[in-house]
C-alpha positions as CSV (number, residue, x, y, z in Angstrom):
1,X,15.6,3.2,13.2
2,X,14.1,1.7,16.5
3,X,10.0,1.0,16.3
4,X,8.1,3.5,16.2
5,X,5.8,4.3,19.3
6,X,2.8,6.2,19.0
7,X,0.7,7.9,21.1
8,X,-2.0,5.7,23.1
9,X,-5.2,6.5,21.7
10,X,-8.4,5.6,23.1
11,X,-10.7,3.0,21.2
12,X,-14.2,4.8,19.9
13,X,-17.2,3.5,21.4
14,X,-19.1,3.6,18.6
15,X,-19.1,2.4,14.7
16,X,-18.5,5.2,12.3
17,X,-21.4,6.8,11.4
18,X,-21.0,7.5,8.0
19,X,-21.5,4.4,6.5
20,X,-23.9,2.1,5.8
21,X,-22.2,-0.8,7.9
22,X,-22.4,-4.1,8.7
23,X,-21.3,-6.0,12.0
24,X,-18.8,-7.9,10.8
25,X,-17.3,-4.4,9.9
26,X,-18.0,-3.3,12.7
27,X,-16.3,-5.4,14.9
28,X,-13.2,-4.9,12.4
29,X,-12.8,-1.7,13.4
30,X,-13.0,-2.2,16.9
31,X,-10.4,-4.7,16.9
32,X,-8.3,-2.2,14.9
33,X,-9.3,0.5,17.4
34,X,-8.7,-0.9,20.7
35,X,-4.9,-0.5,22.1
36,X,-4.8,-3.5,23.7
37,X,-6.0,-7.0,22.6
38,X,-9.4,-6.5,25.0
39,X,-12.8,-5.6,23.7
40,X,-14.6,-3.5,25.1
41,X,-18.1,-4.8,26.6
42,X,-20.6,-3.2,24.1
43,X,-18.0,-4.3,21.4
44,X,-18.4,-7.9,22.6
45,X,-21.9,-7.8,22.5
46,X,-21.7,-7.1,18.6
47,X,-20.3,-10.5,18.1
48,X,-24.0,-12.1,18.7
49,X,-24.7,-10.6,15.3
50,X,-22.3,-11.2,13.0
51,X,-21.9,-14.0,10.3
52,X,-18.2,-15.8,11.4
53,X,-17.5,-17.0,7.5
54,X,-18.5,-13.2,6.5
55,X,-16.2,-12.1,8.9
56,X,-13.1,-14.1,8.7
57,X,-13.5,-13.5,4.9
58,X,-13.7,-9.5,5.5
59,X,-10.7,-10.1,8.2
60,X,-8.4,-11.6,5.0
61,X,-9.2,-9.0,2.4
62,X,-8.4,-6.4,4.7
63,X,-5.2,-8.0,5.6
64,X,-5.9,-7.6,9.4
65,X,-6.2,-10.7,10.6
66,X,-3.0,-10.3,13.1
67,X,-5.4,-7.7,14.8
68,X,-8.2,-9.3,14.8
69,X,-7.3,-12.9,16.2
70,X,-5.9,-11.9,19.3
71,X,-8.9,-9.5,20.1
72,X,-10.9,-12.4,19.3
73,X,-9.1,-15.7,20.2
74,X,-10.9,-15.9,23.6
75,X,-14.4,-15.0,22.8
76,X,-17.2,-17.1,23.6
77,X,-19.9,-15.1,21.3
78,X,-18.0,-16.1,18.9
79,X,-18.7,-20.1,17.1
80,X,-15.3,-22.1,17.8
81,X,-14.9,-22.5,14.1
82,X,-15.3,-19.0,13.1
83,X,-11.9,-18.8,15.9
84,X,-10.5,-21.7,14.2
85,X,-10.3,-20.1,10.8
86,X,-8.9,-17.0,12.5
87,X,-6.2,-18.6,14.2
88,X,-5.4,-20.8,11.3
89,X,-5.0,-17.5,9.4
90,X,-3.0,-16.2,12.2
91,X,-0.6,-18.8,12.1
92,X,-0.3,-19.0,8.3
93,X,0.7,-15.5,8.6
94,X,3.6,-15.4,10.9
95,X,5.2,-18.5,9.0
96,X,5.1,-17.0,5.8
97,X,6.1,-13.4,7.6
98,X,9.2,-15.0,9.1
99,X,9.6,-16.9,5.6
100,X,9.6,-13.8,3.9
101,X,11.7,-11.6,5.9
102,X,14.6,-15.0,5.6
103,X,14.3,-14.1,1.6
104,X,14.5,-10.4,2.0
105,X,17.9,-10.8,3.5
106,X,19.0,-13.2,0.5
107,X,18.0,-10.4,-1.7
108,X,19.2,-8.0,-0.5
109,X,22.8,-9.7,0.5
110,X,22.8,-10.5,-3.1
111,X,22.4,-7.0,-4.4
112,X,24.8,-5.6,-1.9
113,X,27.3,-8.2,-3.2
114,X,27.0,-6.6,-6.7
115,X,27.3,-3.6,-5.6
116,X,23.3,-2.2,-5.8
117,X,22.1,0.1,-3.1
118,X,18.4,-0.9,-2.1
119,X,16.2,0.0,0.1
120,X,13.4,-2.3,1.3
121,X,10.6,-0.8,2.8
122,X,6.9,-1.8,3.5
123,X,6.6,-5.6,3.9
124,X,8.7,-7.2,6.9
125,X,10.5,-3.7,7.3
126,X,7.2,-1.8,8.3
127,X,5.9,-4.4,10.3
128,X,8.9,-4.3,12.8
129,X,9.2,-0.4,13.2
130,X,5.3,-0.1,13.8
131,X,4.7,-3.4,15.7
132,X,8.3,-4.8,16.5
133,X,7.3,-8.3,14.9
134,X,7.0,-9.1,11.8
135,X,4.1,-11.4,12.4
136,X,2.0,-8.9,13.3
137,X,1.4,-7.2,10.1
138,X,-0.2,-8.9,7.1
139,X,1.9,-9.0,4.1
140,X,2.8,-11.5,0.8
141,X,5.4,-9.8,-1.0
142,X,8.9,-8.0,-0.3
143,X,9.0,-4.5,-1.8
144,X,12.4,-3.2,-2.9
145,X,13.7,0.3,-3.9
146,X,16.6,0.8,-6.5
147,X,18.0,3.6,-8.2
148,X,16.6,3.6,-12.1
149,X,19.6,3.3,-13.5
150,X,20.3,0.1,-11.5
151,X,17.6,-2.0,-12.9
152,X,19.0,-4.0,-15.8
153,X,22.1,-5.0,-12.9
154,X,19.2,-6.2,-10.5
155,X,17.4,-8.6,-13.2
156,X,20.6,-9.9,-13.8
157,X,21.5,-10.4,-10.1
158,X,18.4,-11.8,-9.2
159,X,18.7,-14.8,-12.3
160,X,21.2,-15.7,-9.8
161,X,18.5,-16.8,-7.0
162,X,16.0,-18.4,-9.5
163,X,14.0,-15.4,-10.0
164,X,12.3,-14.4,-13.1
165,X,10.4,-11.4,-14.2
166,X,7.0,-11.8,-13.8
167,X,6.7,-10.3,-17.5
168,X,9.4,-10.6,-20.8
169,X,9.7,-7.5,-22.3
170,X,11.8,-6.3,-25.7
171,X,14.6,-4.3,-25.6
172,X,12.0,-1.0,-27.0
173,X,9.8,-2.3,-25.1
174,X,11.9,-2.2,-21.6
175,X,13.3,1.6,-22.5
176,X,9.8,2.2,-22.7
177,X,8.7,0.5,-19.3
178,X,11.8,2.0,-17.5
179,X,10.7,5.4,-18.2
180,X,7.0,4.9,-17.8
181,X,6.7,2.3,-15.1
182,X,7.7,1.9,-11.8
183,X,8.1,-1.9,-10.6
184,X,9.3,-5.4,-12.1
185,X,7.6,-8.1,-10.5
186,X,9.4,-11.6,-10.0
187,X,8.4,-15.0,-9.4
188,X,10.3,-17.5,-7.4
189,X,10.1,-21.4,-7.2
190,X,6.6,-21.4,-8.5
191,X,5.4,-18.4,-6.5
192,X,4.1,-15.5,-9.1
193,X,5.0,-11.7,-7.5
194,X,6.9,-12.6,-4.6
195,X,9.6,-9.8,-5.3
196,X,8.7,-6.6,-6.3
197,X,11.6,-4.3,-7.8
198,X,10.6,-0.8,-7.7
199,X,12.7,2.0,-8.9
200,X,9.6,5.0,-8.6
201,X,6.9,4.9,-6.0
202,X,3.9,4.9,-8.9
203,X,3.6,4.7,-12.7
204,X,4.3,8.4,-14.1
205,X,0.7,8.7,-15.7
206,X,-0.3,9.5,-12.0
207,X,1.8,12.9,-12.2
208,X,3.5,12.5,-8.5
209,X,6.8,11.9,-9.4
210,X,8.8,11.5,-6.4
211,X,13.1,12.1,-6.6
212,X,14.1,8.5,-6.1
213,X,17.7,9.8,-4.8
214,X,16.7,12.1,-2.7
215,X,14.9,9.1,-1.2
216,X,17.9,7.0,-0.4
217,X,19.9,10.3,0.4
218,X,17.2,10.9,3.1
219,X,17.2,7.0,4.0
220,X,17.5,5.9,7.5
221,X,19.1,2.5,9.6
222,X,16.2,0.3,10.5
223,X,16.4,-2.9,13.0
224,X,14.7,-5.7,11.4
225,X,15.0,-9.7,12.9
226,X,17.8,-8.0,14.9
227,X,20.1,-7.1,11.6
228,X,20.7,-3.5,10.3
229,X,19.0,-1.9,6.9
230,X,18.2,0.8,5.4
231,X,15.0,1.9,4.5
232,X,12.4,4.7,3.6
233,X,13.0,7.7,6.6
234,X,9.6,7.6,8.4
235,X,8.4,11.4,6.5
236,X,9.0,10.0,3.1
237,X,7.1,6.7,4.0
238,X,4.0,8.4,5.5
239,X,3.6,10.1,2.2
240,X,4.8,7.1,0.4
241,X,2.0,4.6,2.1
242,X,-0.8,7.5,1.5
243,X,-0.3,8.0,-2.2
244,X,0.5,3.9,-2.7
245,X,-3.4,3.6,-0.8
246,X,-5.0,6.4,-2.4
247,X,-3.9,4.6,-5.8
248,X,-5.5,1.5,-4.7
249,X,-8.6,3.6,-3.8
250,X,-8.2,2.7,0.1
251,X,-9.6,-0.5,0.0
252,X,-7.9,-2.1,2.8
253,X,-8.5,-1.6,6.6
254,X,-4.7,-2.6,6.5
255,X,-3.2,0.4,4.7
256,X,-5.2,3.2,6.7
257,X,-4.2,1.2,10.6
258,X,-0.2,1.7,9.0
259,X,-0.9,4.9,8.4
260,X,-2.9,6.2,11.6
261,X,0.3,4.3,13.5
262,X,3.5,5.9,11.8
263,X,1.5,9.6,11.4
264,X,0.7,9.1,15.4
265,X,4.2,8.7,16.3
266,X,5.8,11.9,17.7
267,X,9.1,11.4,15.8
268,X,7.6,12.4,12.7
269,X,8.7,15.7,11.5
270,X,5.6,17.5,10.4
271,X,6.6,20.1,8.4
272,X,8.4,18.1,6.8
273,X,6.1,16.1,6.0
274,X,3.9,19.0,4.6
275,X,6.4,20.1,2.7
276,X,7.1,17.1,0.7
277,X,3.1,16.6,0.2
278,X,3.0,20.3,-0.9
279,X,5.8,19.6,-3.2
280,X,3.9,16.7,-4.9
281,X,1.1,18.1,-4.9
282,X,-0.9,15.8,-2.8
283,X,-2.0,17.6,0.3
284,X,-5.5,16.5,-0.8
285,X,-4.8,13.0,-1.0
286,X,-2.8,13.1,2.1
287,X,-5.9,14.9,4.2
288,X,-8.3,12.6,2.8
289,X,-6.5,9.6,4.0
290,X,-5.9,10.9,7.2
291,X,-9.6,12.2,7.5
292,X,-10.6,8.0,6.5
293,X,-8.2,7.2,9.4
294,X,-9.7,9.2,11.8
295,X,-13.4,8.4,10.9
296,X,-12.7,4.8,10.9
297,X,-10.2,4.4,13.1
298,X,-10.2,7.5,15.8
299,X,-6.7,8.1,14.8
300,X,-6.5,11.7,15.9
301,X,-3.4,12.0,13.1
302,X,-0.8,14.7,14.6
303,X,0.2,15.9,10.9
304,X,-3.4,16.5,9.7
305,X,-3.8,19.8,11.2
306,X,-3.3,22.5,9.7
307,X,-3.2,20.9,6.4
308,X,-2.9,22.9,3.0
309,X,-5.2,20.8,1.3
310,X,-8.9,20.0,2.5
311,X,-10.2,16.7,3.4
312,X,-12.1,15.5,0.1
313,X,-15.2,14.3,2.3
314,X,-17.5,13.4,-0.3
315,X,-14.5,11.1,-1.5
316,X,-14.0,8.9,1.3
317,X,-18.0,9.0,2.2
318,X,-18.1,7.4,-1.1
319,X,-15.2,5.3,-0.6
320,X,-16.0,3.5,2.8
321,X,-19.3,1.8,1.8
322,X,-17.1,-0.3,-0.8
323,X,-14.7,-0.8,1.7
324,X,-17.1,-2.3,3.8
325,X,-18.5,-4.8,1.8
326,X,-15.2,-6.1,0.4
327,X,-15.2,-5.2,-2.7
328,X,-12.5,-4.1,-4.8
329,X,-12.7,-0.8,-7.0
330,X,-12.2,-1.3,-10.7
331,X,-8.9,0.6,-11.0
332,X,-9.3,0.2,-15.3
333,X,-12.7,2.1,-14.9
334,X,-13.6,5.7,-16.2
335,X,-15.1,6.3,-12.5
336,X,-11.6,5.5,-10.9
337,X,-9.6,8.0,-13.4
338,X,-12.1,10.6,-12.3
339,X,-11.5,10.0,-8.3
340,X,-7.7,10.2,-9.0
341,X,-8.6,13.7,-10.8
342,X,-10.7,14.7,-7.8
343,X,-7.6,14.0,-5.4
344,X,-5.1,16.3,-6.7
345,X,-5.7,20.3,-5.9
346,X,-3.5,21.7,-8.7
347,X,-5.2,22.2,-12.2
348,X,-1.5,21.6,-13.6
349,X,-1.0,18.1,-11.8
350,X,-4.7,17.2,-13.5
351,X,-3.6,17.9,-17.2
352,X,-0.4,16.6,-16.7
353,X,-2.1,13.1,-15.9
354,X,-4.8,13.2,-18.3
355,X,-2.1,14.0,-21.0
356,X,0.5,11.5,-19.6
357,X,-2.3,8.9,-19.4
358,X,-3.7,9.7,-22.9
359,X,-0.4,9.0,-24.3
360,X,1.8,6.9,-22.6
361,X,1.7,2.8,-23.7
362,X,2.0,0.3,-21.8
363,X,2.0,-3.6,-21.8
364,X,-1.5,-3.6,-22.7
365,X,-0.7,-2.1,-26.0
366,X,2.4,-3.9,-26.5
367,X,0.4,-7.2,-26.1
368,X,-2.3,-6.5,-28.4
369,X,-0.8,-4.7,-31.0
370,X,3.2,-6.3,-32.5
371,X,4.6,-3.2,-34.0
372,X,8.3,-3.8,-34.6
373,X,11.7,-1.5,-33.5
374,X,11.2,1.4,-35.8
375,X,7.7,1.9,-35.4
376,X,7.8,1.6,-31.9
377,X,6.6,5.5,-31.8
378,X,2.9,4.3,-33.0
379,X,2.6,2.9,-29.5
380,X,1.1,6.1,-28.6
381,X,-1.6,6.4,-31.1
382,X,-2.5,2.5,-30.0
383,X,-2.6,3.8,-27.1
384,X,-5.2,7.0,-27.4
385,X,-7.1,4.8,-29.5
386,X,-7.8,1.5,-26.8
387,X,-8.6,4.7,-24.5
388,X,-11.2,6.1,-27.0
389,X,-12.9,2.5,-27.3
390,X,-13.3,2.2,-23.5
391,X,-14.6,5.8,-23.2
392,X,-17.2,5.2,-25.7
393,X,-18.7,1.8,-24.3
């Protein structure tokens, strides 16, 4: 798969007027906005206003500081340290990108040499097909996809390299996780979550359960640091990288500018696309994110069109404030369980993630309660009980 090119798109001339917004957000989205690395002259002039620590600081947690450097590196409305901080950002970035995508290919060599089908995907792998460098994307982890049933083979592969799981489960315990979960994180020479082993896309509470193997079936060749993988085909990953943002309540600039540049590219099948959201059940999560895009960005997404499912407006109204102050939604809150209600359009997908979150344990409950092999089954009621405790407080 050769990077994707989307169409040229022209930068808006104006913040979005939804939001209660600040400069330094403001000129984020310009240099998100603007196809080339140039300003424009009334974008410049917002520089006079903003606070250069506030901004470097928004430019990290949004992970888009390899967008926002070079649109900035040259300014002189901007102080020389503010610049400094970027760049030193900047240059962090690409070493630990180019370190990252080295250990990628040691992984996955490994796992091919035990026989284990993976595909990697976001990470290094999405920053060359939408960019064609991996520098130029903001990432600090490698994401992996493996068949369920290939799991206990990859934590045993991976002991090979050094790599431990970022949690030590029981043998009830990791039947349970393997059917409820979706990732294994793993640490490396003293780095915590560097790897992250994924065999689904989320945990099944959410109720958007995704085939894994018609995932690999539909997998596609990808050119990465000039070797061959394979990886997520570009229809499966836009839906992929909306659901993984909607779960993280869209807080990063980051997600939505992936997003607005795979949807924009005219290799993307659309009805395909469609389909597979319709299939889910997640039209309304994909419309939403691609209505954030194009209020914050000016995406102009080809896909959105003709969309079964509405645009939530009041959603990402409600969403963009908090994304432009930097602050991170609780994700453990009642508030946040009631936004991933409002994002699904099919009463049947609701019930079936209130009930599978009512009941399904997890390491929480494992960790505060010890319940040995044979009650293992009691998880559950541990587990409607901590949910009754939070409701009530």
């Amino acid at each position: 798969m050769t990077p994707i090119s989307p169409q040229t798109v022209e930068p808006v001339t104006a913040p979005c007027s939804v939001l209660p917004s600040t400069p330094e957000f403001d000129v984020l989205l310009a240099c998100c906005r603007a196809p080339t690395h140039d300003l424009a002259e009334h974008q410049r002039a917002w520089l006079r206003e903003v606070d250069g620590g506030r901004l470097v600081q928004l430019a990290e947690h949004h992970g888009i500081v390899p967008r926002v450097y070079p649109c900035l590196a040259a300014s002189d409305l901007l102080a020389r340290e503010t610049r400094e901080a970027l760049r030193h950002r900047y240059e962090a970035n690409a070493r630990r990108a180019l370190a990252l995508t080295q250990e990628l290919f040691r992984v996955l060599e490994l796992l091919e040499s035990h026989g284990i089908a993976a595909l990697p995907y976001k990470g290094p792998v999405l920053a060359d097909q939408l960019y064609g460098d991996v520098a130029q994307r903001q990432f600090s982890d490698l994401d992996v996809l493996v068949q369920p049933a290939d799991v206990p083979r990859v934590k045993s592969a991976l002991c090979e390299l050094g790599y431990q799981p970022g949690i030590q489960l029981t043998k009830h315990q990791e039947r349970a996780f393997l059917a409820s979960g979706y990732e294994y994180t793993f640490d490396w020479a003293g780095q915590p979550n560097l790897l992250e082993i994924q065999w689904q896309v989320l945990p099944r509470f959410y109720a958007i359960d995704f085939d894994i193997s018609e995932l690999f079936r539909r997998a596609v060749p990808a050119q990465l640091a000039g070797r061959t993988v394979r990886t997520v085909c570009p229809e499966d990953l836009l839906v992929v990288l909306s659901v993984h943002a909607a779960k993280h309540a869209w807080m990063r600039l980051s997600w939505l500018c992936d997003i607005a540049r795979l949807g924009r590219s005219p290799a993307i099948d659309k009805e395909a696309v469609k389909s597979q959201a319709r299939r889910l059940g997640v039209e309304r999560i994909m419309a939403t994110t691609f209505a954030a895009a194009d209020a914050l960005l000016n995406s102009k997404l080809t896909v959105e069109r003709g969309f079964g499912g509405e645009p939530c407006r009041a959603i990402w109204e409600e969403i963009i404030p908090t994304m432009a102050k930097g602050a991170e939604y609780n994700v453990e809150s009642v508030s946040y369980f009631r936004l991933m209600l409002r994002m699904r359009e099919r009463w049947q997908d609701r019930m079936r993630f209130l009930w599978r979150l009512a009941i399904t344990p997890s390491v929480g409950e494992w960790s505060v309660v010890r319940l040995p092999g044979p009650l293992f089954f009691l998880y559950r009621a541990v587990r409607v009980l901590r949910l009754g405790v939070r409701l009530i407080r």
